[in-house]
Residue frames as a rotation matrix with the C-alpha (Angstrom) as fourth column:
UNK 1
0.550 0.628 -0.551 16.22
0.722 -0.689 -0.064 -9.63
-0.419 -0.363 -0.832 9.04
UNK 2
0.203 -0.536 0.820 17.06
0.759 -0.443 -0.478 -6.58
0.619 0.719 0.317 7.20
UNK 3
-0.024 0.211 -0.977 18.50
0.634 -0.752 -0.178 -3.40
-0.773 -0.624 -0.116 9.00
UNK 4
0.587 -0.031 0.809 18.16
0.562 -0.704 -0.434 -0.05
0.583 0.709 -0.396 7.63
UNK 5
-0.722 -0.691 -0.029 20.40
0.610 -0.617 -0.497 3.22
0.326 -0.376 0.867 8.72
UNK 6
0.352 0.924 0.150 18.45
0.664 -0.359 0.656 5.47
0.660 -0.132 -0.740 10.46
UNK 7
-0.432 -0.647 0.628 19.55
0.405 -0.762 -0.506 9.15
0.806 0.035 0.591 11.78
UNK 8
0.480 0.877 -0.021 19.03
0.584 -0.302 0.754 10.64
0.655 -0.375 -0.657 14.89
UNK 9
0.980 -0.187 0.062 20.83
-0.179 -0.716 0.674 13.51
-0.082 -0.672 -0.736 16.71
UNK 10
0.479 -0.793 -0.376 23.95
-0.767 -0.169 -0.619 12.73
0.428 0.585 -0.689 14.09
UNK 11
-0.740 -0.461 0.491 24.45
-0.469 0.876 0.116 8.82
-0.483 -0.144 -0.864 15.18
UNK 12
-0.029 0.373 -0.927 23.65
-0.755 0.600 0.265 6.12
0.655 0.708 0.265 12.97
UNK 13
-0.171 0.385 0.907 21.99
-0.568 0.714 -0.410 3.54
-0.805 -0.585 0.096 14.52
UNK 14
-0.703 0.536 -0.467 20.63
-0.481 0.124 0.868 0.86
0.523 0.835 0.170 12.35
UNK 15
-0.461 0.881 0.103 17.26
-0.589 -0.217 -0.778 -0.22
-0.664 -0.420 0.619 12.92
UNK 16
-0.909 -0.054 0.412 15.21
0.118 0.917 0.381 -3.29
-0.399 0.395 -0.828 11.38
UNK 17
-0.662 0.602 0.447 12.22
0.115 -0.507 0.854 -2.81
0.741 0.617 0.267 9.32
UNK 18
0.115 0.810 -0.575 9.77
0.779 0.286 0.558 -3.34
0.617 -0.512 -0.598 12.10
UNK 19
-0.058 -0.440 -0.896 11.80
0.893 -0.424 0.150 -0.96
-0.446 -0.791 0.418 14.05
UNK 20
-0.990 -0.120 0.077 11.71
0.142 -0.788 0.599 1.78
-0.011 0.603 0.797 11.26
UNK 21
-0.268 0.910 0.316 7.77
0.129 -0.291 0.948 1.39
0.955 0.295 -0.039 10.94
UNK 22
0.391 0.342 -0.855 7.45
0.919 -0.095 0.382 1.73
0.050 -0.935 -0.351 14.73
UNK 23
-0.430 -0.512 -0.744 9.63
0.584 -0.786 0.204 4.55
-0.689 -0.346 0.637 14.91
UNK 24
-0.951 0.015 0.309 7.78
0.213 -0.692 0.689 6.40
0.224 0.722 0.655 11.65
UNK 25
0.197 0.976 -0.088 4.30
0.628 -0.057 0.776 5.41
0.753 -0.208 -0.624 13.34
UNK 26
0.063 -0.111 -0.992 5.93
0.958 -0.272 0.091 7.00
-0.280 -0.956 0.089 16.56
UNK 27
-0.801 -0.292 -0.523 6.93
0.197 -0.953 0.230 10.41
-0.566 0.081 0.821 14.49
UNK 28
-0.027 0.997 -0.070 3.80
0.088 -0.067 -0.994 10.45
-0.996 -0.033 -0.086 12.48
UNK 29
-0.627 -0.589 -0.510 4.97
-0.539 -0.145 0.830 9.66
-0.563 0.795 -0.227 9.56
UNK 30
-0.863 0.402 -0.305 2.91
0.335 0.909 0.249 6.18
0.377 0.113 -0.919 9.43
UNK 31
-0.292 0.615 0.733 -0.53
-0.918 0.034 -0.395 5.09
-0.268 -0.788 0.554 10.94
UNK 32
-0.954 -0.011 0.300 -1.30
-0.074 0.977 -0.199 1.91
-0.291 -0.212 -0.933 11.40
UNK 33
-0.276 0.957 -0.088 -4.69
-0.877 -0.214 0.430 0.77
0.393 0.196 0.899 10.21
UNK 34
-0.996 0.062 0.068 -6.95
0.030 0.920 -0.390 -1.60
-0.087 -0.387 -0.918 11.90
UNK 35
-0.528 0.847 -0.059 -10.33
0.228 0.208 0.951 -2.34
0.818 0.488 -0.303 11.56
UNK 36
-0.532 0.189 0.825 -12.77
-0.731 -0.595 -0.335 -1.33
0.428 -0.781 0.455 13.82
UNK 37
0.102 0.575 0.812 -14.73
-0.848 0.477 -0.231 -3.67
-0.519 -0.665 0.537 16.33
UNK 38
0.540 -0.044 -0.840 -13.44
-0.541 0.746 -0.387 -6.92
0.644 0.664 0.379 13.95
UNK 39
0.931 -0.356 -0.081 -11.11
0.353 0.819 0.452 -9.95
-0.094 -0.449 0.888 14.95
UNK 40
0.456 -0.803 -0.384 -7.57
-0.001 -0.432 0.902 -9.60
-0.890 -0.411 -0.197 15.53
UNK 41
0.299 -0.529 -0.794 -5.45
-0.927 0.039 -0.374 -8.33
0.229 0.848 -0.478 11.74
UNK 42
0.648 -0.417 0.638 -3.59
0.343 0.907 0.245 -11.24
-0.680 0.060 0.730 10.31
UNK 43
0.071 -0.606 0.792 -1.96
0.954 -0.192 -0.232 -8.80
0.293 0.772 0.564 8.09
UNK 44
-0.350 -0.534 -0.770 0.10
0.528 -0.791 0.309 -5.38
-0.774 -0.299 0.559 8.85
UNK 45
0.262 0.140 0.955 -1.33
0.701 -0.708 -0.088 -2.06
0.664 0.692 -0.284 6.62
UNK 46
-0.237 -0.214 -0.948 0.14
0.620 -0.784 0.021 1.05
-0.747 -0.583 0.319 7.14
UNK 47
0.474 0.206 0.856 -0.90
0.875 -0.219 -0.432 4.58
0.099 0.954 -0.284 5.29
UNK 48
-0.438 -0.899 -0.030 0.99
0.885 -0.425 -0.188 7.17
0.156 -0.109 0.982 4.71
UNK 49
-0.608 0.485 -0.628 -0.03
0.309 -0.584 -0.750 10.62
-0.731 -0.651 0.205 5.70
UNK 50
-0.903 0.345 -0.256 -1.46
-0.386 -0.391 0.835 11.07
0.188 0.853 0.486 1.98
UNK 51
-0.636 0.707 -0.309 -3.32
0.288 0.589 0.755 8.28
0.716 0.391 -0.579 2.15
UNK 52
-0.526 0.496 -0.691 -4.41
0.798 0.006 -0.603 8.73
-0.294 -0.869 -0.399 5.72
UNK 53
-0.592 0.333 -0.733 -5.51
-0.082 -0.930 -0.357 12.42
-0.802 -0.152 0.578 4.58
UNK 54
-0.788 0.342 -0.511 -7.19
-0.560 -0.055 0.827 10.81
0.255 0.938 0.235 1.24
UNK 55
-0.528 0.496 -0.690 -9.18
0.639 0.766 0.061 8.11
0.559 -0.409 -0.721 3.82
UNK 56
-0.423 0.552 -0.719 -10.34
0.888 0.093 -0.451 10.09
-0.182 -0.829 -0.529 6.31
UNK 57
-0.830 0.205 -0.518 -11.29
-0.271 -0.961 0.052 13.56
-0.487 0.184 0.854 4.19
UNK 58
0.281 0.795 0.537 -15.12
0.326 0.447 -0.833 13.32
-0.903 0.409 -0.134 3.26
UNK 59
0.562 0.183 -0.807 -14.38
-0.529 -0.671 -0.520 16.03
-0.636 0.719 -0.281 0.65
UNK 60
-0.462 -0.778 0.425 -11.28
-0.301 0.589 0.750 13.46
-0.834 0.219 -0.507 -0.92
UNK 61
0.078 0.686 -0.724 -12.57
-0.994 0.108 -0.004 12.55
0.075 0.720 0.690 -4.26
UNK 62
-0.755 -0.056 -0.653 -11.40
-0.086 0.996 0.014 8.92
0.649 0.067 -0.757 -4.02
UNK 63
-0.958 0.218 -0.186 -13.74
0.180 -0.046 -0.982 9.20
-0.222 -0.975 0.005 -1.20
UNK 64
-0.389 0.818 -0.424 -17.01
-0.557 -0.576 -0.599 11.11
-0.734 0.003 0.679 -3.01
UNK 65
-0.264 0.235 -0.936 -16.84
-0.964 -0.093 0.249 9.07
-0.029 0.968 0.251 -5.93
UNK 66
-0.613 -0.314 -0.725 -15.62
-0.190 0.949 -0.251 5.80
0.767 -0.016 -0.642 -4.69
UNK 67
0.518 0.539 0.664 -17.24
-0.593 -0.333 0.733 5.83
0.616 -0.774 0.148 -1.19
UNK 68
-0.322 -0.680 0.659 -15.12
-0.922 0.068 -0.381 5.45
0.215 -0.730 -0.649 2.12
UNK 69
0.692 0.488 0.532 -17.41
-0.542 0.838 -0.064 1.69
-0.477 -0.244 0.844 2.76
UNK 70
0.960 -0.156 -0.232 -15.56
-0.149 0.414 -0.898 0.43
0.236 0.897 0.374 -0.27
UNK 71
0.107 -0.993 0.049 -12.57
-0.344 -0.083 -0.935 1.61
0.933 0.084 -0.350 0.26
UNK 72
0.192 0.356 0.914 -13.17
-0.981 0.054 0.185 0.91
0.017 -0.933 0.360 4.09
UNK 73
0.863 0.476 -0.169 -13.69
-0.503 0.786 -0.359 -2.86
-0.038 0.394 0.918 2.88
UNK 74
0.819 -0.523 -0.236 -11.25
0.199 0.645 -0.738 -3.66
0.538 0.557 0.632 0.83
UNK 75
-0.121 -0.795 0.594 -8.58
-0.782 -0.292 -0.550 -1.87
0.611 -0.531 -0.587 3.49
UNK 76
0.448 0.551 0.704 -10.75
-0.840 0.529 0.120 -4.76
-0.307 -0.645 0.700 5.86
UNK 77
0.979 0.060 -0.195 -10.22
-0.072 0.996 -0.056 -7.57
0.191 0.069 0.979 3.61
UNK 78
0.183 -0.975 -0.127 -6.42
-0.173 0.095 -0.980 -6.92
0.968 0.201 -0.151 3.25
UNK 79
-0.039 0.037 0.999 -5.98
-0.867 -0.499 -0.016 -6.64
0.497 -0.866 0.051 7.20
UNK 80
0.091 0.436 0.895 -7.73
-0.933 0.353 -0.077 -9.57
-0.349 -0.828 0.439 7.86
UNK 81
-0.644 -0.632 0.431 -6.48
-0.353 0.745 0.566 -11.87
-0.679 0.212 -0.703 6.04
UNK 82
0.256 0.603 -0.755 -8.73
-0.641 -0.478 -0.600 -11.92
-0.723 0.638 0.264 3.14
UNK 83
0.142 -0.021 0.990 -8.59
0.878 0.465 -0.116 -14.18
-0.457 0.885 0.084 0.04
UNK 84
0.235 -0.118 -0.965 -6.54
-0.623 -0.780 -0.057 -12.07
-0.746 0.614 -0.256 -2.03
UNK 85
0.238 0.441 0.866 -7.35
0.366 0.785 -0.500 -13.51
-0.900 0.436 0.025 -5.68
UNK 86
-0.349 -0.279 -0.895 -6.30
-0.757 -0.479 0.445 -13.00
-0.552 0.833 -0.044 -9.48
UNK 87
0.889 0.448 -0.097 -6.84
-0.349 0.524 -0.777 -14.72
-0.298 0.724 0.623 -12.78
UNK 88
0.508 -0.502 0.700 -4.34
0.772 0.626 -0.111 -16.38
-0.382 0.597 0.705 -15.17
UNK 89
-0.053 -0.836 0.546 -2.88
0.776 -0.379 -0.505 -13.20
0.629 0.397 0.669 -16.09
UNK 90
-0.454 -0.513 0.728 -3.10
-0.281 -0.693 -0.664 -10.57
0.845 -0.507 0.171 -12.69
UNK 91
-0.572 0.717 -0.397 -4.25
0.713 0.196 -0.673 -10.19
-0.405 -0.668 -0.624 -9.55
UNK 92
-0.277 0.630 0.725 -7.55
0.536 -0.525 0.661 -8.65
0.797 0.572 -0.193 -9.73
UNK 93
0.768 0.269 -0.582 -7.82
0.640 -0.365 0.676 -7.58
-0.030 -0.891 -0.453 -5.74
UNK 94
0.525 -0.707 -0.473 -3.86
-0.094 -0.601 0.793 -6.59
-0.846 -0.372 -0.382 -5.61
UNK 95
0.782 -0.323 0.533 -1.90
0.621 0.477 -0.622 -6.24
-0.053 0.818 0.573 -8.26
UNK 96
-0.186 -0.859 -0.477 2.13
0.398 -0.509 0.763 -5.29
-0.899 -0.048 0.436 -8.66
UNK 97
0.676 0.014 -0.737 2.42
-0.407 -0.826 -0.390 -1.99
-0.614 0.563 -0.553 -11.49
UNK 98
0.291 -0.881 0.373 4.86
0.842 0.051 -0.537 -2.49
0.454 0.470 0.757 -14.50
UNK 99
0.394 -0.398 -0.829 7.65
0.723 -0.422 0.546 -0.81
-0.567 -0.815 0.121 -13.90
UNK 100
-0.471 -0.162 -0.867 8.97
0.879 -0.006 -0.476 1.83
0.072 -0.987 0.145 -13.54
UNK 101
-0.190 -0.898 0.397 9.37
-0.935 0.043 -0.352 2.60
0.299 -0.438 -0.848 -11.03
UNK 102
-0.352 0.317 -0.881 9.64
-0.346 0.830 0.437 -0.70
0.870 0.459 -0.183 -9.73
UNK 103
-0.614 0.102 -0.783 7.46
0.597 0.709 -0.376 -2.55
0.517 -0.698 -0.496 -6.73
UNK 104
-0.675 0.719 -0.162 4.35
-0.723 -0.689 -0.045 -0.21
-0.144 0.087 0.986 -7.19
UNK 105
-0.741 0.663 -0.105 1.57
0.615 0.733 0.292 -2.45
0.271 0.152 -0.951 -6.28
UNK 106
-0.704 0.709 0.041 -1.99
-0.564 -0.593 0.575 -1.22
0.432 0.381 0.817 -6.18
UNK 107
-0.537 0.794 0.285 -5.37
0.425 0.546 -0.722 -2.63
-0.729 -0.266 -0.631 -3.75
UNK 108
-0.893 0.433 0.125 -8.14
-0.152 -0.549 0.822 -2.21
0.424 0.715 0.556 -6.51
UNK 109
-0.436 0.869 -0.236 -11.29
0.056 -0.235 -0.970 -1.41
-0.898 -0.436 0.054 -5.37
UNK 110
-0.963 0.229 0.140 -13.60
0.131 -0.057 0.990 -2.15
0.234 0.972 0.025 -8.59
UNK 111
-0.345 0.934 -0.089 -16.66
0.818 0.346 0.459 -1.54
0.459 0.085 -0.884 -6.65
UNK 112
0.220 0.954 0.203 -19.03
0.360 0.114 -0.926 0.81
-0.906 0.277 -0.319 -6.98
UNK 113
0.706 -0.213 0.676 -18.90
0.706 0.129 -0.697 1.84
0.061 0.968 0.241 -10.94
UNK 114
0.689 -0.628 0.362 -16.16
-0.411 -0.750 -0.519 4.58
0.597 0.208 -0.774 -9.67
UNK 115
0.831 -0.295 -0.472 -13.47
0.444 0.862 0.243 2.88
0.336 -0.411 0.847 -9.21
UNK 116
0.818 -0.532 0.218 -10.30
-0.566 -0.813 0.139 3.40
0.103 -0.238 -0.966 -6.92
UNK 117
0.532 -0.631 -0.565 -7.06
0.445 0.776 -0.447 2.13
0.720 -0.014 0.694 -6.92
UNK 118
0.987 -0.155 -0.047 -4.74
0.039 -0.051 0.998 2.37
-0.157 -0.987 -0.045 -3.56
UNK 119
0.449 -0.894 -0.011 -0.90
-0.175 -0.076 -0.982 2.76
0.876 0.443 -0.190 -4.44
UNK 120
0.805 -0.313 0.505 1.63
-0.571 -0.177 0.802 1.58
-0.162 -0.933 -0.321 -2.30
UNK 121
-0.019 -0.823 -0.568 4.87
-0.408 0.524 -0.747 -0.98
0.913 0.218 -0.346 -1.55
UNK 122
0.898 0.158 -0.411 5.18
0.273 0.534 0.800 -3.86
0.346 -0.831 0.436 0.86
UNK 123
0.349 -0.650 0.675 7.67
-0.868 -0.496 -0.029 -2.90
0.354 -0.576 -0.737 3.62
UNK 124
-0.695 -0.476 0.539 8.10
-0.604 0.794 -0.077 -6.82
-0.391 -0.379 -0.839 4.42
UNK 125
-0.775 0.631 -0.048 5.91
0.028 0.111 0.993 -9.64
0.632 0.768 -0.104 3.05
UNK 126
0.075 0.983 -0.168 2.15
0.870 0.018 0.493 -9.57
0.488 -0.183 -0.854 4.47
UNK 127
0.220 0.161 -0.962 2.97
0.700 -0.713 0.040 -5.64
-0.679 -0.682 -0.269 5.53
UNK 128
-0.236 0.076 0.969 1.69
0.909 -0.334 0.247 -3.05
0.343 0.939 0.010 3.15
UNK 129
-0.617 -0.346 -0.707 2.55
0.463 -0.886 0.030 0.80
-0.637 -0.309 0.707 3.21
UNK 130
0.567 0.552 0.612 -0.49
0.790 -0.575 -0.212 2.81
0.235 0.604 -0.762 1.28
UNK 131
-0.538 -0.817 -0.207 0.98
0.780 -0.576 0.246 5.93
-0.320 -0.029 0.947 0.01
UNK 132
-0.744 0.444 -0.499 -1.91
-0.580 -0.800 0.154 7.62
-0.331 0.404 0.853 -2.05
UNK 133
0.191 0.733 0.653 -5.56
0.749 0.322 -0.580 7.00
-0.635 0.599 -0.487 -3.53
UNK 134
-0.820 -0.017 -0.572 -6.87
-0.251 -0.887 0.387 7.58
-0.514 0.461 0.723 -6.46
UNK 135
0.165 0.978 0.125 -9.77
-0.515 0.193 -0.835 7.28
-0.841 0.074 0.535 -8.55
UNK 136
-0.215 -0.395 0.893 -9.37
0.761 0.505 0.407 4.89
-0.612 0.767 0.192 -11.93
UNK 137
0.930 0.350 0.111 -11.36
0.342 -0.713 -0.612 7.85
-0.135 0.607 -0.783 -13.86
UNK 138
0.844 -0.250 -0.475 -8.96
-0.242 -0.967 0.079 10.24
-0.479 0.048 -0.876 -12.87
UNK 139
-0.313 -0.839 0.446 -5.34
0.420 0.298 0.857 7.48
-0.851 0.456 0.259 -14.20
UNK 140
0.511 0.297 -0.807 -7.11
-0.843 -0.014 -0.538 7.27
-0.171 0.955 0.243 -17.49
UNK 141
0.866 -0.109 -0.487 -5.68
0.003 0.977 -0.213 4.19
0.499 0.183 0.847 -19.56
UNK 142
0.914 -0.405 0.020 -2.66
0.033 0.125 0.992 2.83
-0.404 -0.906 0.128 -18.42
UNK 143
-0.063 -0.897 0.438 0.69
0.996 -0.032 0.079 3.89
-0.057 0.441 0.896 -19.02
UNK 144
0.517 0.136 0.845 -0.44
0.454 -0.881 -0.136 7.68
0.726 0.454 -0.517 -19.32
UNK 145
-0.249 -0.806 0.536 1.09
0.057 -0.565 -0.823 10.30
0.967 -0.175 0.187 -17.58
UNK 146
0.174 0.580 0.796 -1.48
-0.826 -0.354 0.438 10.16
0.536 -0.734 0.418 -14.98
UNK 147
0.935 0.000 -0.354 -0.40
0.163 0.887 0.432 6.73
0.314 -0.461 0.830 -13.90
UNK 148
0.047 -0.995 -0.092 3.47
0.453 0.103 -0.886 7.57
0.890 0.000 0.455 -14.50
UNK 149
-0.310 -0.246 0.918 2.74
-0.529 -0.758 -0.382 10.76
0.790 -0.604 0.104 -12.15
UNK 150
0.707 0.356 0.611 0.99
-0.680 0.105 0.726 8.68
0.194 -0.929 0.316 -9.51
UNK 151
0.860 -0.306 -0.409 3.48
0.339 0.941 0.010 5.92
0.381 -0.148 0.913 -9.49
UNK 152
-0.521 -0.789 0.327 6.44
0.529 -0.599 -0.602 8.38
0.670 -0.140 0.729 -8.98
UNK 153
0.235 0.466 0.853 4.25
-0.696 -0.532 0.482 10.27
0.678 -0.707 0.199 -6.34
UNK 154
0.982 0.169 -0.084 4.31
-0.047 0.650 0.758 6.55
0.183 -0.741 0.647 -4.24
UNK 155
0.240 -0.962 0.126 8.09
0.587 0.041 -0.808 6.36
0.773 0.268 0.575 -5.11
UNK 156
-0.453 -0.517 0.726 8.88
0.152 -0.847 -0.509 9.86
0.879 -0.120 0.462 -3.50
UNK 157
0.341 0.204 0.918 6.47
-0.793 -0.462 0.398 9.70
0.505 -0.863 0.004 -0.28
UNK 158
0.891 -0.435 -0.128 7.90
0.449 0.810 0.377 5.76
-0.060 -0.394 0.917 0.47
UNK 159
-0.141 -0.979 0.146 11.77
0.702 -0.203 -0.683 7.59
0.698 0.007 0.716 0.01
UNK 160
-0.191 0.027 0.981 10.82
-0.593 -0.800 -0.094 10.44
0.782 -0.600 0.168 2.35
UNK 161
0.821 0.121 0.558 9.52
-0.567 0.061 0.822 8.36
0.066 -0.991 0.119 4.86
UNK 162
0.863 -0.278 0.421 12.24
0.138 0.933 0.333 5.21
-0.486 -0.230 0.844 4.62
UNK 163
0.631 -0.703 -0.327 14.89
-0.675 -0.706 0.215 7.11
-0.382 0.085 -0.920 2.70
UNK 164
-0.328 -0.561 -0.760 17.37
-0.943 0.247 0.225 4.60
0.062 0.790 -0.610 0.80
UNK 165
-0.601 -0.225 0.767 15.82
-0.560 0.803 -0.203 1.46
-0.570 -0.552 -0.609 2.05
UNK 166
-0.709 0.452 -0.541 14.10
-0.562 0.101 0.821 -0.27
0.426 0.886 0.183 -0.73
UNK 167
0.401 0.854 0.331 10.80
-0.914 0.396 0.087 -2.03
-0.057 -0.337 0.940 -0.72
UNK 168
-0.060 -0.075 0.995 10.48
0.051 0.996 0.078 -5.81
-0.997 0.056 -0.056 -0.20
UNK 169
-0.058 0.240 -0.969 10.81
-0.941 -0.339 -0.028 -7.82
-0.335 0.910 0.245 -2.89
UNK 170
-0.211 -0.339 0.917 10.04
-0.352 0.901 0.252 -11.25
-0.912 -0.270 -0.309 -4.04
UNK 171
-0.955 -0.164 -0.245 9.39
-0.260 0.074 0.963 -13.69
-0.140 0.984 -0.113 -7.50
UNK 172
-0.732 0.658 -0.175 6.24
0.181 0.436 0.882 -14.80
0.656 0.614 -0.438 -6.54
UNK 173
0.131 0.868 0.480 2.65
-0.166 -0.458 0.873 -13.67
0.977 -0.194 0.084 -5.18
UNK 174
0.652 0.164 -0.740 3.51
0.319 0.826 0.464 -16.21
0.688 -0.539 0.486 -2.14
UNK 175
-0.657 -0.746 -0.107 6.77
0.586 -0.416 -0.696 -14.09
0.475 -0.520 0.710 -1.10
UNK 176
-0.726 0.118 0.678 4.24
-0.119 -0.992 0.045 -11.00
0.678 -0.048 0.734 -0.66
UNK 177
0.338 0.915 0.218 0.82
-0.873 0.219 0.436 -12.51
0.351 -0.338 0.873 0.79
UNK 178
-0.919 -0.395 -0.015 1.69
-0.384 0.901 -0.200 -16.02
0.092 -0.178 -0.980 2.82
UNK 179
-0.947 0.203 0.248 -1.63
0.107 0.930 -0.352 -16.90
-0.302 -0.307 -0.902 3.07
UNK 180
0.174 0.976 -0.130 -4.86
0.593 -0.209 -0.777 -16.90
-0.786 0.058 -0.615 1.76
UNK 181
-0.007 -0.514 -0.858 -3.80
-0.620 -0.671 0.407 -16.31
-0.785 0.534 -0.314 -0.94
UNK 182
0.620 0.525 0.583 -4.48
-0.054 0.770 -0.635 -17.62
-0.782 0.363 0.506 -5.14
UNK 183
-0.244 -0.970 0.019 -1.81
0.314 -0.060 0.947 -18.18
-0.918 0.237 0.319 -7.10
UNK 184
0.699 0.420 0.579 -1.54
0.687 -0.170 -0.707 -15.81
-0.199 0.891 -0.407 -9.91
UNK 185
-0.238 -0.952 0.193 1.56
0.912 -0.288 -0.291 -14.46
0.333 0.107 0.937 -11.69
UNK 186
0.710 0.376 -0.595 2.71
0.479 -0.878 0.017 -11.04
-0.516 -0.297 -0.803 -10.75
């Protein structure tokens, strides 16, 4: 179990990841997502207050373009333990960003013809920390500035909330997703 430092009223405490995401859901840093009227998660999503404010704003463009169902969905399949699936060279549901920075993974939504991609970093393995949406229009190709800037956007609201503590990390899909899950490099 990892700990992290964690500051409160000038005493270091340290505090294990579970403990840090309770204690950021508890300051409102986090929210927890869960599906609504479904079976019990089999998998941990948190979003950060972007996302949360990019999910629940009709006016959100990831939202107008992409529609909240979709995105709704694919926040579902992850949750519930979904078949999360790729090809011979990515995943094509989740997929980890070159770097850098590094351990910028992404939920793609490819459905309807505006697509959206979800930015975020796993905080342990089957527990994923959305940080921002966006629309694929708006990246443009990949590598542009519009990707660099969103990747460095996830970077800087996952340090504000968790401050030096770095994201999980593992060599293969299997570290991140234990189940349900198709093997495909990352």
């Amino acid at each position: 179990m990892r700990c992290v430092p964690l500051y409160h009223d000038a005493v270091l405490t340290y505090m294990s990841m579970p403990g840090k995401i309770t204690a950021l859901v508890g300051s409102g840093k986090l929210a927890r997502y869960t599906p609504r009227g479904q079976r019990p998660p089999k998998r941990r999503l948190y979003l950060a207050m972007q996302a949360l404010a990019d999910l629940q704003n009709p006016s959100s463009a990831v939202i107008m373009l992409s529609g909240r169902g979709f995105i709704e969905s694919a926040l579902s399949r992850w949750t519930l333990g979904g078949r999360i699936w790729g090809n011979s060279k990515r995943g094509l549901f989740l997929d980890r960003l070159d770097p850098p920075p590094s351990e910028i993974w992404e939920i793609r939504v490819t459905e309807p013809s505006v697509q959206a991609r979800l930015f975020g970093r796993f905080a342990a393995p089957d527990t994923l920390v959305l940080t921002t949406f966006y629309t694929r229009t708006l990246l443009g190709k990949k590598g542009s500035a519009q990707w660099r800037h969103a990747m460095q956007e996830c970077q800087s609201i996952w340090k504000d909330a968790f401050g030096s503590d770095e994201p999980f990390s593992g060599p293969t899909i299997h570290q991140y997703v234990t189940e349900n899950c198709d093997d495909f490099p990352i």
